[in-house]
C-alpha positions in Angstrom: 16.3 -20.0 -11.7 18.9 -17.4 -10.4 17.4 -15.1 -7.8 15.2 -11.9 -9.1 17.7 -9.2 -8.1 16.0 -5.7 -6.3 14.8 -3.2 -8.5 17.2 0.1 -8.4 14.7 2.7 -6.4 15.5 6.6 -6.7 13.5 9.7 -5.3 12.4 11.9 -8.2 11.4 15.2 -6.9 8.8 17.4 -8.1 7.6 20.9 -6.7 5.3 23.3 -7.6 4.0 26.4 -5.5 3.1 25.2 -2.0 3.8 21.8 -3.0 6.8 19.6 -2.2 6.6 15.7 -4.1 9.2 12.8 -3.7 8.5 9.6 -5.5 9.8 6.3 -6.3 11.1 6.1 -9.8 12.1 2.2 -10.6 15.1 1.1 -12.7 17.4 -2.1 -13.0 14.8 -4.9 -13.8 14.4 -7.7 -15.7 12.8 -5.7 -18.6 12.3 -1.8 -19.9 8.8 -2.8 -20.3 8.1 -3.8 -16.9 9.8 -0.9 -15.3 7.9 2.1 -17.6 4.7 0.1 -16.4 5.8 0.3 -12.8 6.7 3.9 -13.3 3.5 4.6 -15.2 1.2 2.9 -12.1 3.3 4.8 -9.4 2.6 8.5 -11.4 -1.2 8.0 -11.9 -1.7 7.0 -8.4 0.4 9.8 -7.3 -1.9 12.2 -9.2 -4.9 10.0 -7.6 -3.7 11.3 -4.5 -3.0 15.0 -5.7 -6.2 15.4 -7.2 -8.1 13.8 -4.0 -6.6 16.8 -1.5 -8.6 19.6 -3.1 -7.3 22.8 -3.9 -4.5 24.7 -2.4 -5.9 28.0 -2.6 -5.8 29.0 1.6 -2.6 30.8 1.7 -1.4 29.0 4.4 -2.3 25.3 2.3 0.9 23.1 1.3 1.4 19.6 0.4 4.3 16.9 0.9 4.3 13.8 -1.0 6.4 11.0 0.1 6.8 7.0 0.1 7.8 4.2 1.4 9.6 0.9 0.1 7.7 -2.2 1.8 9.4 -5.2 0.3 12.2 -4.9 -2.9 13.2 -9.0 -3.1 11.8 -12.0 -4.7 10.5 -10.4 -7.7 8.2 -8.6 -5.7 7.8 -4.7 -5.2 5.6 -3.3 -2.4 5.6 0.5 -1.5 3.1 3.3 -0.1 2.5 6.6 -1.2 1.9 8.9 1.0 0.3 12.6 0.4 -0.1 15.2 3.1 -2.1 18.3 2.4 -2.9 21.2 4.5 -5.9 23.3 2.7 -7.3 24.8 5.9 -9.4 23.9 8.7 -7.9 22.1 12.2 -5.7 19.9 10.5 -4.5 18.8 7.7 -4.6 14.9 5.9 -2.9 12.5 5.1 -3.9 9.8 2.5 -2.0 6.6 1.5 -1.9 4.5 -1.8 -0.1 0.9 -1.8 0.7 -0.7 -4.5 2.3 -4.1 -5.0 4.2 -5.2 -8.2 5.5 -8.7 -10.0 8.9 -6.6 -10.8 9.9 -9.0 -14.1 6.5 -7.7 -15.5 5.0 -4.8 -13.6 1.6 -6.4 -12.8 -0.2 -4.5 -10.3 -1.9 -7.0 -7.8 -5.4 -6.8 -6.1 -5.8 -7.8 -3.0 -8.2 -11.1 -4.0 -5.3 -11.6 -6.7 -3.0 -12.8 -3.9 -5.3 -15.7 -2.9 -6.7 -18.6 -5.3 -10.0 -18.0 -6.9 -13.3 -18.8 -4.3 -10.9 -18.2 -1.5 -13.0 -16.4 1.2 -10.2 -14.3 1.9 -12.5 -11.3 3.3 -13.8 -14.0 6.0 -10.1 -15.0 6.8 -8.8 -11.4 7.4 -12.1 -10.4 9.2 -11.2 -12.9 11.5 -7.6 -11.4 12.3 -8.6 -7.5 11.8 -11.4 -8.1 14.7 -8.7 -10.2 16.8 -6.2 -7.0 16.3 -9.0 -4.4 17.0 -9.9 -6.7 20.5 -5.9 -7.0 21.7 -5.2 -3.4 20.7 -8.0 -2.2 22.2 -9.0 0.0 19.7 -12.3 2.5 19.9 -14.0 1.8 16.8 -16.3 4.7 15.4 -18.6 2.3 14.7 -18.8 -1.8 14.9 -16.5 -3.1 12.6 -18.1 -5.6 10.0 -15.9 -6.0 7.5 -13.4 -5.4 5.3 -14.0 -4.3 1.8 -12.6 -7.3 -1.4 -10.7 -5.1 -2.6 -9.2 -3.5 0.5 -5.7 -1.2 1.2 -2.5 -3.8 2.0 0.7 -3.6 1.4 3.6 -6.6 1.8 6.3 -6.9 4.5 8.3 -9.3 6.1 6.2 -12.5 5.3 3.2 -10.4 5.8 0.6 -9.1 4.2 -0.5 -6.0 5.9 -3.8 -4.6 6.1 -5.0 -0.9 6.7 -7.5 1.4 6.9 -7.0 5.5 6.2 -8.0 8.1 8.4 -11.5 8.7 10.0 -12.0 4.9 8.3 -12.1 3.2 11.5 -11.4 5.3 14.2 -10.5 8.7 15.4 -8.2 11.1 13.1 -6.0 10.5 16.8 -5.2 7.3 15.7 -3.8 7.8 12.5 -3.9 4.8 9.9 -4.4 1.6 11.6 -2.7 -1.4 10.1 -3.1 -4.9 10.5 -0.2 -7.5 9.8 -1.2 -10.7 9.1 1.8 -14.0 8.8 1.6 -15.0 5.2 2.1 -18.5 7.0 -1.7 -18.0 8.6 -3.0 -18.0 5.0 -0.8 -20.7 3.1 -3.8 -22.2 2.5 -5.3 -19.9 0.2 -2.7 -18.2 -0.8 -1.8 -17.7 -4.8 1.1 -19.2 -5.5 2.0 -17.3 -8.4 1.0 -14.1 -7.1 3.3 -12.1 -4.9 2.9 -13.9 -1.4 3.8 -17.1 -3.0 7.5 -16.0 -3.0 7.4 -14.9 0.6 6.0 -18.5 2.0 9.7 -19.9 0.9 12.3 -20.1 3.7 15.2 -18.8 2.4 
């Protein structure tokens, strides 16, 4: 089978008053289908994001939208959207929303999608979220227990990498605190047809 060739990525822009978006828009892949549903996922969660930062009447409120392209190879699409709003106060906040594609048919993956059913993923990455909290020294606001099934991640460079948002797990100081994890670590249990499977290949 010839290799999946990256999708074609381009920044659409839309502003509005106070209000300054940049998004992903896909083209180039294997099908029309897949791409619209790609297209279609990024846009809703985009207006997830929107919608979650409140209004923008304080007349000194704004709001940038941006994004980031994880992984573009394999068949495999992997990006964050990021939305920063200021709508008063001390600061303003950021929120992120990752979403990871098949490209040939636009599936959007959950995170207990990656892994082969009655996998105890959440156990696994517990176990490598408290080692990263421990070497990193980081000041929980309060013990961490676990992660939730169906928590943030996004993937890059043979990793899957875990986060948490702002205020989630520690201090606002500390920004988003991610987590990478070696998809080698979890070959085990990892779904082969889903979008790590790809990544475990060495070539």
């Amino acid at each position: 089978m010839a290799p999946q060739a990256p999708l074609v990525i381009q920044t659409a822009k839309a502003t509005f008053p106070k209000a300054d978006l940049s998004l992903p828009y896909v083209s180039g892949g294997t099908s029309a289908e897949a791409d619209a549903r790609i297209n279609q996922a990024i846009l809703a969660a985009a207006q997830q994001l929107v919608n979650s930062q409140g209004s923008l009447e304080d007349p000194r409120a704004e709001m940038i939208a941006y994004y980031e392209v994880k992984t573009n190879e394999k068949d495999v699409l992997s990006l964050s959207l990021f939305n920063y709003a200021y709508t008063g106060g001390a600061h303003g906040m950021t929120l992120q929303k990752s979403l990871t594609f098949k490209a040939s048919t636009g599936k959007v993956y959950s995170l207990s999608e990656l892994f082969k059913p009655g996998s105890d993923y959440v156990a696994r990455i517990n176990e490598f979220v408290v080692q990263g909290i421990e070497e990193r020294d980081i000041p929980t606001l309060e013990p961490f227990k676990s992660i939730a099934p169906d928590q943030p991640f996004y993937i890059a460079d043979r990793s899957l990498v875990i986060y948490f948002g702002l205020y989630e797990l520690a201090a606002y100081v500390y920004g988003f605190l991610y987590f990478p994890i070696s998809v080698y670590a979890l070959q085990d249990m990892i779904n082969e047809e889903g979008p790590l499977g790809p990544m475990l290949a060495n070539d």
